[in-house]
Backbone as a ProteinNet text record, in pm:
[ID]
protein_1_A
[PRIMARY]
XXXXXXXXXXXXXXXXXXXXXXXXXXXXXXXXXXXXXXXXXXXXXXXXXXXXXXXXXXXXXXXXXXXXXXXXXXXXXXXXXXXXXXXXXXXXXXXXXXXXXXXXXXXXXXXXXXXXXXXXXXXXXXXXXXXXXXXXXXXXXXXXXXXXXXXXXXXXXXXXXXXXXXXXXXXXXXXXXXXXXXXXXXXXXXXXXXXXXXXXXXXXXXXXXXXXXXXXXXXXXXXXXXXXXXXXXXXXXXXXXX
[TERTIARY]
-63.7	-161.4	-249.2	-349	-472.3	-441.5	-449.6	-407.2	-536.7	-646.2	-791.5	-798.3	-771.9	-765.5	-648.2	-493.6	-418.4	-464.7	-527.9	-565	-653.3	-764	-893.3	-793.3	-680.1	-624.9	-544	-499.7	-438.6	-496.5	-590.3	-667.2	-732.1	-806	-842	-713.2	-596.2	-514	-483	-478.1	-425.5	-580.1	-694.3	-814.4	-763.4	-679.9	-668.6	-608.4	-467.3	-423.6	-580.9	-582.3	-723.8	-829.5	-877.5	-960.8	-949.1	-776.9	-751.8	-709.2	-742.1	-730.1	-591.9	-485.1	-345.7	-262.7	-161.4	-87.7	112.8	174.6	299.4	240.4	300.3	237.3	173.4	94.8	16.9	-84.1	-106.2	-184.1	-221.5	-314.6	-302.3	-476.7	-434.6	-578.5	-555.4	-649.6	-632.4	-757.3	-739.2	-871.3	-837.2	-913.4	-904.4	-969.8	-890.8	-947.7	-1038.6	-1161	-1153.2	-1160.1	-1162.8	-1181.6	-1024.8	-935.6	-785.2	-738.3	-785.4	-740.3	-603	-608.2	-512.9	-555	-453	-514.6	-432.5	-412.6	-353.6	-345.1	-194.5	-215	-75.3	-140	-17.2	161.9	222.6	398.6	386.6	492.6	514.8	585.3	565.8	650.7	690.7	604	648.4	545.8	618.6	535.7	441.3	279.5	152.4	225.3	306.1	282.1	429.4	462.7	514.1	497.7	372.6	326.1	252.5	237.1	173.8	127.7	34.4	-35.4	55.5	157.1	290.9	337.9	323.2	425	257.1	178.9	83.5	169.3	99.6	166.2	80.6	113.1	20.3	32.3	-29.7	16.5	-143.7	-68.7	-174.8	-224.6	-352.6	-360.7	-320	-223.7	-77.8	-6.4	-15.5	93.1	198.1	232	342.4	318.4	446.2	429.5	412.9	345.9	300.6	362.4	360.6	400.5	414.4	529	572.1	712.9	790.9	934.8	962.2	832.7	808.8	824.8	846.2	797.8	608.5	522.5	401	395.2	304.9	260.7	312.4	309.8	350	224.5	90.9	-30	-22.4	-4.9	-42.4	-98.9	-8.8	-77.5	-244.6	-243.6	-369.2	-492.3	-442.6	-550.9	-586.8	-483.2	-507.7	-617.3	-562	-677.3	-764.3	-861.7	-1001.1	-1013.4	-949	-1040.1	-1069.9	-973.2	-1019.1	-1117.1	-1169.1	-1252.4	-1395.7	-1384.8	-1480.6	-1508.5	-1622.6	-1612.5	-1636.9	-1733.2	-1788.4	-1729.4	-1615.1	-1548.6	-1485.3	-1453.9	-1344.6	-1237.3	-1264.4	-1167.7	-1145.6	-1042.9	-982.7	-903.7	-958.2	-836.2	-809.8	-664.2	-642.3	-592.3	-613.5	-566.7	-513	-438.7	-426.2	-513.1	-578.3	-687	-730.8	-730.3	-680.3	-781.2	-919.5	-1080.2	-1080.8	-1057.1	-1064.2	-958.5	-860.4	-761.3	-733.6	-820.9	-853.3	-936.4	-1051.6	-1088.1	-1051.9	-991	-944.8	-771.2	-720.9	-639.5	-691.7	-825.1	-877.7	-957.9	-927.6	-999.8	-1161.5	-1186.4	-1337.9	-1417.8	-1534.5	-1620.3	-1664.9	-1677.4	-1722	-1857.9	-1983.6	-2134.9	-2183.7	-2290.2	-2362.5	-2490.5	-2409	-2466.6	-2592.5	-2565	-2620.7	-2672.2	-2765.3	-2793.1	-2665.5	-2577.3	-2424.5	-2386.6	-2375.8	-2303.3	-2390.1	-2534.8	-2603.9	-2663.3	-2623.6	-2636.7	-2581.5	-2441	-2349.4	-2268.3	-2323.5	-2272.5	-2417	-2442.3	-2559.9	-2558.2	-2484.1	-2450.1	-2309.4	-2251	-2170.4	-2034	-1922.4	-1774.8	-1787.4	-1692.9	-1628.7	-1491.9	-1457.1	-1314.7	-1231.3	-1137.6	-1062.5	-1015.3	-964.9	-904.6	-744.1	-630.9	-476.3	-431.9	-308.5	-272.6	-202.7	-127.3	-86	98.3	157.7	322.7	365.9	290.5	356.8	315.5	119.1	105.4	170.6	242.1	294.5	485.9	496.1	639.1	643.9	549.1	542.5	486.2	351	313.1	230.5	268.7	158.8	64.1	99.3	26.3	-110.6	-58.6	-115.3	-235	-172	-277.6	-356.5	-316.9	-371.6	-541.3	-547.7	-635.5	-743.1	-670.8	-720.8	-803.1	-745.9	-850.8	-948.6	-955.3	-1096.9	-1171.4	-1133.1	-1200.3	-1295.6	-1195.9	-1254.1	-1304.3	-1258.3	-1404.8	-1563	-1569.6	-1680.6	-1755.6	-1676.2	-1758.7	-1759.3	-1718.3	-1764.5	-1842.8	-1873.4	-2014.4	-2138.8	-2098.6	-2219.9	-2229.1	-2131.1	-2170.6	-2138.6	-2228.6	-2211.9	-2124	-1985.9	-1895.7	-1946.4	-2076.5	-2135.4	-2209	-2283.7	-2379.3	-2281.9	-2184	-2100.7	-1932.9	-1892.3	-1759.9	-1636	-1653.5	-1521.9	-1497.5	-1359.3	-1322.5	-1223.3	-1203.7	-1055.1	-1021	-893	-784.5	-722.3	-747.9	-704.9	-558.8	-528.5	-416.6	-345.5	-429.9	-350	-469.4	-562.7	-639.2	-728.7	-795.3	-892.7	-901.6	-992.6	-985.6	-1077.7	-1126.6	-1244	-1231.6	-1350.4	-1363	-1492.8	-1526.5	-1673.2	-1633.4	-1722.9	-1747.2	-1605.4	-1626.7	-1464.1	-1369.1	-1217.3	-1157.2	-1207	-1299.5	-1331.9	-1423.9	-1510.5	-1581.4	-1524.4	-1405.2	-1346.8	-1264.7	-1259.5	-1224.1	-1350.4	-1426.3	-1588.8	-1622.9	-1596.8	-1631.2	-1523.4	-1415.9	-1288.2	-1342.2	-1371.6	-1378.8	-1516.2	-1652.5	-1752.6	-1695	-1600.5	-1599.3	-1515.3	-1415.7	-1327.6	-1446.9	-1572.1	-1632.9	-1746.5	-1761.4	-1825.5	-1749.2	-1671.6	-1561.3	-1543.8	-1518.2	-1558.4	-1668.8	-1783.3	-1904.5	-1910	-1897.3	-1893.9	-1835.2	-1722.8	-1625	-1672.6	-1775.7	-1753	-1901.1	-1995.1	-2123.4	-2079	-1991.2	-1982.1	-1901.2	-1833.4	-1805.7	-1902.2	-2017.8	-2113.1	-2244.9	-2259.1	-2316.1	-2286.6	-2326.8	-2298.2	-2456.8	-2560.5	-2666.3	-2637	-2729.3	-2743.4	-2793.1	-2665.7	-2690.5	-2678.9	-2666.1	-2745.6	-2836.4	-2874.7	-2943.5	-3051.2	-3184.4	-3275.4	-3268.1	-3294.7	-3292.8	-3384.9	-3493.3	-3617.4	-3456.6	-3436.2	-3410.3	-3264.8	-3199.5	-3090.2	-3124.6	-3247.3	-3263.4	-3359.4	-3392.1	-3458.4	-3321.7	-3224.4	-3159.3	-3035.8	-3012	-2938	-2964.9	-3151.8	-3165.5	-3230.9	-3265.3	-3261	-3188	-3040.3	-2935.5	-2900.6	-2953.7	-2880	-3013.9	-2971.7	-3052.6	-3166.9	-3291.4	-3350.8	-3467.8	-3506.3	-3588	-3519.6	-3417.6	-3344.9	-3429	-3384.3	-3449.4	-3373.3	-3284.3	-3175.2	-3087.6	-3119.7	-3056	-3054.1	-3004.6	-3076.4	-3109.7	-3015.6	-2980.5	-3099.6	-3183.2	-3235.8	-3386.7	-3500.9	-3611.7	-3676.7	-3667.3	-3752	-3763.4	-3657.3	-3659.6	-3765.7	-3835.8	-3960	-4103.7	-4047	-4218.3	-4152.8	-4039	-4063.1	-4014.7	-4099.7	-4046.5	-4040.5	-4128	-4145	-4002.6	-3942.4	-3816.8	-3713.5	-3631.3	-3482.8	-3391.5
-14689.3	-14753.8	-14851.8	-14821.1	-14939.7	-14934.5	-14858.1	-14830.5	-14904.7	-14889.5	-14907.5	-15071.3	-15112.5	-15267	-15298.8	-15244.4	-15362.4	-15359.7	-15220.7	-15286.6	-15375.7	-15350.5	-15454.5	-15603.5	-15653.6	-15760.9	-15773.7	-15703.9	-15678.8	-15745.8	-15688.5	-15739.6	-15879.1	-15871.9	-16063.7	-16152.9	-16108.8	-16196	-16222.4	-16122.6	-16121.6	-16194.9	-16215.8	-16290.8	-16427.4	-16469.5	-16605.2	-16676.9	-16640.2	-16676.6	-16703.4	-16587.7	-16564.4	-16605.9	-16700.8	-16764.7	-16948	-16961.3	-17065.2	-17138.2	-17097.2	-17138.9	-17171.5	-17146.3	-17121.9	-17168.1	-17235.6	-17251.2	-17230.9	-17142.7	-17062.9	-16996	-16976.9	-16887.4	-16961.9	-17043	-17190.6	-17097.8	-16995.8	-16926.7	-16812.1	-16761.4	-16632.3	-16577.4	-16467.2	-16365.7	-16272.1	-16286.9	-16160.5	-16097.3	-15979.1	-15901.7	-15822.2	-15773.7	-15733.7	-15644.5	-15501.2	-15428.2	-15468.9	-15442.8	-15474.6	-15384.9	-15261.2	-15169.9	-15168.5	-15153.1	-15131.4	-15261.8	-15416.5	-15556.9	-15591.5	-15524.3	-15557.1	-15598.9	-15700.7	-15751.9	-15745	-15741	-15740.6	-15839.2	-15933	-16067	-16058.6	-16084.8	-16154.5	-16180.5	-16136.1	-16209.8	-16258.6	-16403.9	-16525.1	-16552.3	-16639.2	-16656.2	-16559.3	-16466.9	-16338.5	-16393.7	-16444.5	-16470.7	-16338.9	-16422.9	-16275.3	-16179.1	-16246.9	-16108.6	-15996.6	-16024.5	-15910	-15820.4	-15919.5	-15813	-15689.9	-15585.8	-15467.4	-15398.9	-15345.4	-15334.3	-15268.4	-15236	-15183.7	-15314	-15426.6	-15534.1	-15583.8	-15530.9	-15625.9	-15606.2	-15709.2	-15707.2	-15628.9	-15569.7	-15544.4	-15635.2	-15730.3	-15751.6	-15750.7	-15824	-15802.9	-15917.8	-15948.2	-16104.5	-16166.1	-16116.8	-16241.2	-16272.7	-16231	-16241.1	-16169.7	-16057.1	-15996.6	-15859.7	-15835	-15727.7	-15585.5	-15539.1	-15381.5	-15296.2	-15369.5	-15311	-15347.3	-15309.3	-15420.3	-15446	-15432.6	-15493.3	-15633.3	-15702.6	-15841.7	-15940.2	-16098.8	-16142.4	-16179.9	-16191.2	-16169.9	-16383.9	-16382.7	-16578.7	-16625.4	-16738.1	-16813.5	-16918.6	-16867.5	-16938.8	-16795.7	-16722.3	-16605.6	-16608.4	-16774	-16764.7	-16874.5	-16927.9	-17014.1	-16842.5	-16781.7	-16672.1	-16579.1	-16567.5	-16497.8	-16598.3	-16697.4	-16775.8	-16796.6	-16751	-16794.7	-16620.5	-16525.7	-16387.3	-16398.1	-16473.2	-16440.2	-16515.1	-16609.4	-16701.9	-16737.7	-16700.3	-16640.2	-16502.1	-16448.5	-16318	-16193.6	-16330.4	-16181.1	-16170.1	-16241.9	-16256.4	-16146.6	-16096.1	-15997.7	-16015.1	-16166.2	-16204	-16371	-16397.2	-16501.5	-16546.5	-16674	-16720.2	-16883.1	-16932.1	-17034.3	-17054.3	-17176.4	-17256.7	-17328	-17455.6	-17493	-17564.4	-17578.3	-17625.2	-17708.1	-17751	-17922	-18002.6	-17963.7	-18026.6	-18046.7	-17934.4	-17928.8	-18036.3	-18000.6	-18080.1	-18237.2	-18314	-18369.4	-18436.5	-18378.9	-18417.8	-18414.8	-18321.3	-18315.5	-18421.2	-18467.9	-18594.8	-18663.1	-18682.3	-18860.8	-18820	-18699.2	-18670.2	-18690.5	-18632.9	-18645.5	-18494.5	-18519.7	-18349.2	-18361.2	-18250	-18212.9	-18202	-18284.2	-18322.7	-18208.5	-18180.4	-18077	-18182.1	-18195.9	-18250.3	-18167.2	-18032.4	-17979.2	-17869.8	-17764.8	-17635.2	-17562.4	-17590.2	-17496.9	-17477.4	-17577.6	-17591.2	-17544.8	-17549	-17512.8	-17385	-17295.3	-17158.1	-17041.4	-17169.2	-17092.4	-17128.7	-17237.7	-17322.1	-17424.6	-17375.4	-17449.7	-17616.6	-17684.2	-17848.2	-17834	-17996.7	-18076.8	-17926	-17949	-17841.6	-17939	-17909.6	-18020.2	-18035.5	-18139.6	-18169.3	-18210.9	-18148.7	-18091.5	-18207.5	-18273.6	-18416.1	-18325.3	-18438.4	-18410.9	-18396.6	-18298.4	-18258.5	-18349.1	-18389.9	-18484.4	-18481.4	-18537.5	-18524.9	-18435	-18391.8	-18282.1	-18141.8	-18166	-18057.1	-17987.6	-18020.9	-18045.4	-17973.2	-18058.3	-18024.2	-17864.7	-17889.1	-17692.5	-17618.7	-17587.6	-17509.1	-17528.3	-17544.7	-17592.8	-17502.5	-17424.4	-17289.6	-17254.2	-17207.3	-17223.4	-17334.9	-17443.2	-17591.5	-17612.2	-17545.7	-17548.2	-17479.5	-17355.8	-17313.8	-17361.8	-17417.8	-17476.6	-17589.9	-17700.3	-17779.1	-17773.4	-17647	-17611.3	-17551.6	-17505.1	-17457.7	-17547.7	-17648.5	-17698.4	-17851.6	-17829.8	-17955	-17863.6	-17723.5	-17627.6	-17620.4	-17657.7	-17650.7	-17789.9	-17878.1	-18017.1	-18051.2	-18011.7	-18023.4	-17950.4	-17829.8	-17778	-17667	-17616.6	-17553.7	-17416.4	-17324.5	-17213.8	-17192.3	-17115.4	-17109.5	-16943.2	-16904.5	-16754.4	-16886	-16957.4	-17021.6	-17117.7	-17175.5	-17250.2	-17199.9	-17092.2	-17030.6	-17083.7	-17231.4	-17288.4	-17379.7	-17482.8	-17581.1	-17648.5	-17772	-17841.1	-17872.1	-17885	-17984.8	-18054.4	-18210.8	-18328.8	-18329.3	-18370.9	-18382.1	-18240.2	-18147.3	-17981.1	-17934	-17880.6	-17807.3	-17717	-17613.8	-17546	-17412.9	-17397.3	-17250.3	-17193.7	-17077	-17009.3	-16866.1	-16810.4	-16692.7	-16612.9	-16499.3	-16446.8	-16291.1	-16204.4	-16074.3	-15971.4	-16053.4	-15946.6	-15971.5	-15951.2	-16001.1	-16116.5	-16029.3	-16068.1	-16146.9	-16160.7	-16271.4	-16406.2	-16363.7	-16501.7	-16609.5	-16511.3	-16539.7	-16588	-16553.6	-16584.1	-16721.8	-16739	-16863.6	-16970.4	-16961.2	-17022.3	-17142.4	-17007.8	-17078.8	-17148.4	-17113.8	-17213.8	-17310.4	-17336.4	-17444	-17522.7	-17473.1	-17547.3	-17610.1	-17538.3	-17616.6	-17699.5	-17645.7	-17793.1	-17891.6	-17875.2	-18023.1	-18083.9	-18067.6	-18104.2	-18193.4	-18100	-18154.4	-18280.3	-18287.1	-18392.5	-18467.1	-18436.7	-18578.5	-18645.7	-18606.4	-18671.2	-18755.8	-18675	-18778.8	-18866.7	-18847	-18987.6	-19088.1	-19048.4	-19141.9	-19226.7	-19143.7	-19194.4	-19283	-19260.4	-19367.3	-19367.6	-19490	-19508.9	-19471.4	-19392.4	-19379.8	-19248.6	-19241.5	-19128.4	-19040.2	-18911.6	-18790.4	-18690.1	-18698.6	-18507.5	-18452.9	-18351.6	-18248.5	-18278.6	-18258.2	-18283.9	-18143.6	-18184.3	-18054.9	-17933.4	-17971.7	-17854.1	-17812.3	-17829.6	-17794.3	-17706.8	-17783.4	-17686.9	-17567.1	-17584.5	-17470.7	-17384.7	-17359.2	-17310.9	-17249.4	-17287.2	-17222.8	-17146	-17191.6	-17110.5	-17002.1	-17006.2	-16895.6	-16760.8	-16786.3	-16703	-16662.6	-16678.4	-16586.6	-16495.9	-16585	-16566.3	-16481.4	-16384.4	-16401.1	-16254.6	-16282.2	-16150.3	-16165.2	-16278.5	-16270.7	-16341	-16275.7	-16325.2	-16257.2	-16316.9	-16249.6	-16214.2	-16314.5	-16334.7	-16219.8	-16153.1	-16076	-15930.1	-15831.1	-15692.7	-15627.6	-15652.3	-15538.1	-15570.5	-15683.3	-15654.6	-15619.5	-15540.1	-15508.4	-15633	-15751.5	-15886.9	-15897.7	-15888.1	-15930	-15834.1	-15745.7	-15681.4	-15786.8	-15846.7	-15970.4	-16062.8	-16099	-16260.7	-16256.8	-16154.7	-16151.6	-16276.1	-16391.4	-16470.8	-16575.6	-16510.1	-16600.3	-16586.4	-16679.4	-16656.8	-16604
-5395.7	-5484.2	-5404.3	-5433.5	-5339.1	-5214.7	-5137.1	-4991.1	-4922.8	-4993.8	-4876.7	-4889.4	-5033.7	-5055.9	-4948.3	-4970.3	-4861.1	-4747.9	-4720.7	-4545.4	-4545.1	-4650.1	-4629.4	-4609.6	-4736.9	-4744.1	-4623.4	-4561.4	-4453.1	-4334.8	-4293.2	-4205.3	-4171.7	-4326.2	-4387.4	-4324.7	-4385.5	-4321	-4199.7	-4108.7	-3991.1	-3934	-3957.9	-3936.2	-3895.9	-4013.7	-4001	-3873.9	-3823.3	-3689.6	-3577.8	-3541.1	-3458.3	-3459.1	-3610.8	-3647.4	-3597.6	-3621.3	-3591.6	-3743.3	-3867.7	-4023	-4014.3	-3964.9	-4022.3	-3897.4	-3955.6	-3858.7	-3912.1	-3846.3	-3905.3	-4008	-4107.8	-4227.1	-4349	-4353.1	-4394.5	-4430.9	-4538.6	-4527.5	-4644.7	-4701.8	-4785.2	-4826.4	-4782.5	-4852.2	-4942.8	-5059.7	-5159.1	-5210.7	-5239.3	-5263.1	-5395.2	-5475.6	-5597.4	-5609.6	-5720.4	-5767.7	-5913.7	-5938.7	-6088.2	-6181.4	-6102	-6211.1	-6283	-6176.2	-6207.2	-6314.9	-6251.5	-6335.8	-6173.2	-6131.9	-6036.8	-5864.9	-5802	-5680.6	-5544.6	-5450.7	-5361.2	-5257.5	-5254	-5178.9	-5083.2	-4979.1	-4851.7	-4938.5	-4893.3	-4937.4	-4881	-4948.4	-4962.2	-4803.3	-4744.9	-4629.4	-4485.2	-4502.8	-4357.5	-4236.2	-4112.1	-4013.7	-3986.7	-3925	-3929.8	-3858.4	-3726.2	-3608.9	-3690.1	-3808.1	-3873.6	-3970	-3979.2	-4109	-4072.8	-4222.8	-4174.8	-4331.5	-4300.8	-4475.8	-4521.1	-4548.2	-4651.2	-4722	-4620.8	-4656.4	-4755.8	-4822.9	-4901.2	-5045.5	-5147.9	-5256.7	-5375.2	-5431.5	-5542.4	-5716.2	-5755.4	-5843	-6001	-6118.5	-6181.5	-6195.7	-6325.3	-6354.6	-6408.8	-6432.7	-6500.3	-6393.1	-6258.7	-6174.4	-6153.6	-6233.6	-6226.7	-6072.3	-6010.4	-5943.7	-5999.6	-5948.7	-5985.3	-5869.6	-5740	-5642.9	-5537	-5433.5	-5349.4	-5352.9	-5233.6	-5173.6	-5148.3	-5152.6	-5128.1	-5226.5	-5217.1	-5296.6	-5258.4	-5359.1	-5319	-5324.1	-5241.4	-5193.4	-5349.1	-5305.3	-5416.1	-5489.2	-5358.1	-5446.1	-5569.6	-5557.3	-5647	-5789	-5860.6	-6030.2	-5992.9	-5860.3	-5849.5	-5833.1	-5734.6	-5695.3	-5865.4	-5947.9	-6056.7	-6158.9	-6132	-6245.5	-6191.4	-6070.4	-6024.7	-6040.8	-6039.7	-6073.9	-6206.1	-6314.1	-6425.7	-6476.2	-6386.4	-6436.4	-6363.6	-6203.3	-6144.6	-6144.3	-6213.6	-6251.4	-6099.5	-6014	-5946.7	-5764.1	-5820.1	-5653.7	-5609.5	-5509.5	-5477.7	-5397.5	-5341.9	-5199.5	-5265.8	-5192.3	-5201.2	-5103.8	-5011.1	-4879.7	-4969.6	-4901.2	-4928.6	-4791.8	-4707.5	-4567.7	-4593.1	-4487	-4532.5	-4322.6	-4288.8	-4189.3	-4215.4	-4058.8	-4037.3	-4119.5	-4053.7	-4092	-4226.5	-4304.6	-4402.6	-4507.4	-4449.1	-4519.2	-4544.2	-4405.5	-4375.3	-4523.2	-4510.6	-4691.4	-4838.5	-4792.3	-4917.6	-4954.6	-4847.9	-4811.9	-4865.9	-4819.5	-4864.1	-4987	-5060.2	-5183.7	-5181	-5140.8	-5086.9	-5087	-5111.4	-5123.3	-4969.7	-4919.7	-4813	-4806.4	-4771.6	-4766.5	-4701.9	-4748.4	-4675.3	-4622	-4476.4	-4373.5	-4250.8	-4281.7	-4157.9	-4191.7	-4123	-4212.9	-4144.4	-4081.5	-4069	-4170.3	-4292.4	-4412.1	-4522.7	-4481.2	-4576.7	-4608.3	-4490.3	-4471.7	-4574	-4606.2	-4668.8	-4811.8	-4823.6	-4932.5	-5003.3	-5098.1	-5155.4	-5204.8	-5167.4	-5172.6	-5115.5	-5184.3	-5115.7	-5151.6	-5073.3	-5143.8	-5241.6	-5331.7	-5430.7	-5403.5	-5403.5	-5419.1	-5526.4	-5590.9	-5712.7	-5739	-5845.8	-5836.7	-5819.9	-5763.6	-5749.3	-5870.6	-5880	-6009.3	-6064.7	-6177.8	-6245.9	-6194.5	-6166.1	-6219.2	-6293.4	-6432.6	-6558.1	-6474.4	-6456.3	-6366	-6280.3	-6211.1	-6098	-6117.9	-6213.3	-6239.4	-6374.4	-6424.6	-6531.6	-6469.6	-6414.8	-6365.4	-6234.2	-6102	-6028.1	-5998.7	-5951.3	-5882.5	-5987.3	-6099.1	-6215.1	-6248.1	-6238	-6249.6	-6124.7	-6023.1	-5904.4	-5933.3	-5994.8	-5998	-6137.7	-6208	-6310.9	-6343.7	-6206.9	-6166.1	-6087.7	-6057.1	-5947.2	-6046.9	-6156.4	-6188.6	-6301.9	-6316	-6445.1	-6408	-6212.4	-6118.2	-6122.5	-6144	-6148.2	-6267.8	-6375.5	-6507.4	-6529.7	-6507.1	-6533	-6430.3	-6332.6	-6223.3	-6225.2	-6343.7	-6350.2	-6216.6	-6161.9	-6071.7	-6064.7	-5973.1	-5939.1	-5834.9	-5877.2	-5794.3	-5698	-5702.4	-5635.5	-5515.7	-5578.8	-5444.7	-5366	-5431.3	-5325.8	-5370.9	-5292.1	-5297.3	-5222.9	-5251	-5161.7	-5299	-5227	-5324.4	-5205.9	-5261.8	-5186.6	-5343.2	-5307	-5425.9	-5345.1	-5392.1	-5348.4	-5298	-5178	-5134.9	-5113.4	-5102	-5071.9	-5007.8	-5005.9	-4957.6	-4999.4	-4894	-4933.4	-4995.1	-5069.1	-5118.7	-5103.3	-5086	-5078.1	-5106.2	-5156.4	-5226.6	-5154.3	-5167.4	-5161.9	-5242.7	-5172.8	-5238.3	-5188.4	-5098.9	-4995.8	-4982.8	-4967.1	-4876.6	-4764.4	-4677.9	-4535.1	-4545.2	-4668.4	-4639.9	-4757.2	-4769.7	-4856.1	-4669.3	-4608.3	-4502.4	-4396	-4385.9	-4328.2	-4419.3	-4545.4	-4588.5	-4523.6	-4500.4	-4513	-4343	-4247.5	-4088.3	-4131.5	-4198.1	-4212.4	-4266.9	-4409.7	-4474	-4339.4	-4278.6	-4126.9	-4060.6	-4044.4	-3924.5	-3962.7	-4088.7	-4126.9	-4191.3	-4251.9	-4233.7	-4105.4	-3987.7	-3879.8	-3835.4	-3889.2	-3833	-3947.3	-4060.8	-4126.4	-4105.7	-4037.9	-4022.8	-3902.4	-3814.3	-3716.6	-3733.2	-3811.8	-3860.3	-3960.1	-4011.3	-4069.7	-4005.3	-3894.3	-3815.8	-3745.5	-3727.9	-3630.2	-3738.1	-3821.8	-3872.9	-4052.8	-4102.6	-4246.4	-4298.3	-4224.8	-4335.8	-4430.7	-4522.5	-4598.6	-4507	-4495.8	-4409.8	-4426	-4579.6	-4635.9	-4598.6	-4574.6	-4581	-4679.3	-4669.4	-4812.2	-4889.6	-4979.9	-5082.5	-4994.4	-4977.2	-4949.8	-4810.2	-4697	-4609.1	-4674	-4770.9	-4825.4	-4898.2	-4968.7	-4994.1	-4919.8	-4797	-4703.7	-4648.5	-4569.4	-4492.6	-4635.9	-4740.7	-4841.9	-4919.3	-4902	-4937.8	-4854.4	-4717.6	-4641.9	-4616.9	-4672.6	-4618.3	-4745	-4889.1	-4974.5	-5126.9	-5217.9	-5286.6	-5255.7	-5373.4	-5395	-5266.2	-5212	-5109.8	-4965.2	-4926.1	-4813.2	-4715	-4557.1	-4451.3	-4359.1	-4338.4	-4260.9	-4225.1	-4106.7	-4024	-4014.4	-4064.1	-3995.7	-4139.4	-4240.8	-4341.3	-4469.6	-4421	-4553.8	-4526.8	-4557.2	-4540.8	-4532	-4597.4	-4579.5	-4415	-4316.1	-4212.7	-4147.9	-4199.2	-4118.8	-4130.7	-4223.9	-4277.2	-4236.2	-4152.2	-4122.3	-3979.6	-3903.2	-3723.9	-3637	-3694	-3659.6	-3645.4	-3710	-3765.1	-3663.2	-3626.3	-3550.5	-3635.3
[MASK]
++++++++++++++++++++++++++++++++++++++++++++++++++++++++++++++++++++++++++++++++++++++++++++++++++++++++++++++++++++++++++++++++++++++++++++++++++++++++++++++++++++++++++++++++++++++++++++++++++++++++++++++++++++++++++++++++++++++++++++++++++

């Protein structure tokens, strides 16, 4: 069942070591069918250099296994409640990386300081507030995904133009169209946490990005008039462009 998805999920994962995102098994990618309602995510605890797309999990959006010798991650009820609630994702990584984590420690959104960050994320990440004690003790995994989601509808935001999140005191999440690019978001949101942390070390002014420049580099990559890079016909009218 879903043979072409576990490898896709397969692979996403084994990304992460090599990327640098993960450190021991600190780590999980999942990708989804939607026609089926069913998704395929990393088991819980197997160091990378043993895994192998047999060992992926198949489960549904309740969480239950469909398929699989494994137990499947134990983010598993957080990854089910952002498919059912982000409609048009297909991938899902959670890290738990350093940069990143870093902010989301000191409960803090990650600034879109630079067009690195703005390439790929249309404003600041948001950062999830920490779950409560009750949270925490009935359902975390569960509440895990519940407060990202419901830092997204009380911000007003598009979780398609900016596909990451932190939750306070745990870490990052990120999503896109793929597997592989829930994983492609995961190392941008790493390196611009980085780059933010170290401009705001270096001075206390206001060091956002202006709007015009965020939306200049977010939507050349992104959107019905992108230019950015080989695959889309725009890039024949803007040669001028890097």
């Amino acid at each position: 069942m879903l043979e072409k998805l576990k490898n896709e999920v397969y692979k996403a994962n084994m990304a992460l070591p090599k990327l640098g995102l993960v450190t021991f098994t600190w780590g999980n990618v999942s990708g989804i069918d939607r026609e089926k309602g069913l998704f395929v995510i990393k088991p819980s605890g197997i160091e990378y250099d043993q895994l192998k797309p047999s060992d992926m999990v198949v489960v549904n959006l309740d969480g239950e296994v469909v398929e699989g010798n494994l137990n499947p991650s134990s983010d598993t009820p957080t990854h089910a409640y952002l498919y059912q609630h982000f409609l048009n994702i297909g991938g899902i990584t959670h890290t738990h990386s350093p940069w990143g984590v870093s902010f989301a420690a000191a409960k803090m959104d990650i600034p879109a300081v630079s067009t690195t960050h703005a390439d790929t994320f249309y404003g600041d990440i948001p950062c999830a507030p920490a779950l409560s004690e009750e949270e925490i003790k009935t359902a975390y995994e569960l509440n895990t995904g519940k407060v990202i989601v419901t830092e997204f509808e009380n911000r007003g935001l598009d979780p398609d133009a900016t596909p990451a999140a932190l939750v306070s005191q745990h870490g990052p999440f990120t999503w896109g169209a793929t597997p592989e690019k829930s994983v492609y978001n995961a190392k941008v949101l790493e390196v611009s946490a980085e780059i933010s942390y170290h401009a705001l070390q270096s001075t206390r002014s206001e060091i956002h990005v202006p709007q015009y420049l965020l939306d200049k580099h977010y939507y050349r990559k992104h959107g019905d008039n992108a230019y950015y890079g080989q695959s889309s016909t725009q890039s024949k009218n803007h040669i001028t462009h890097a």
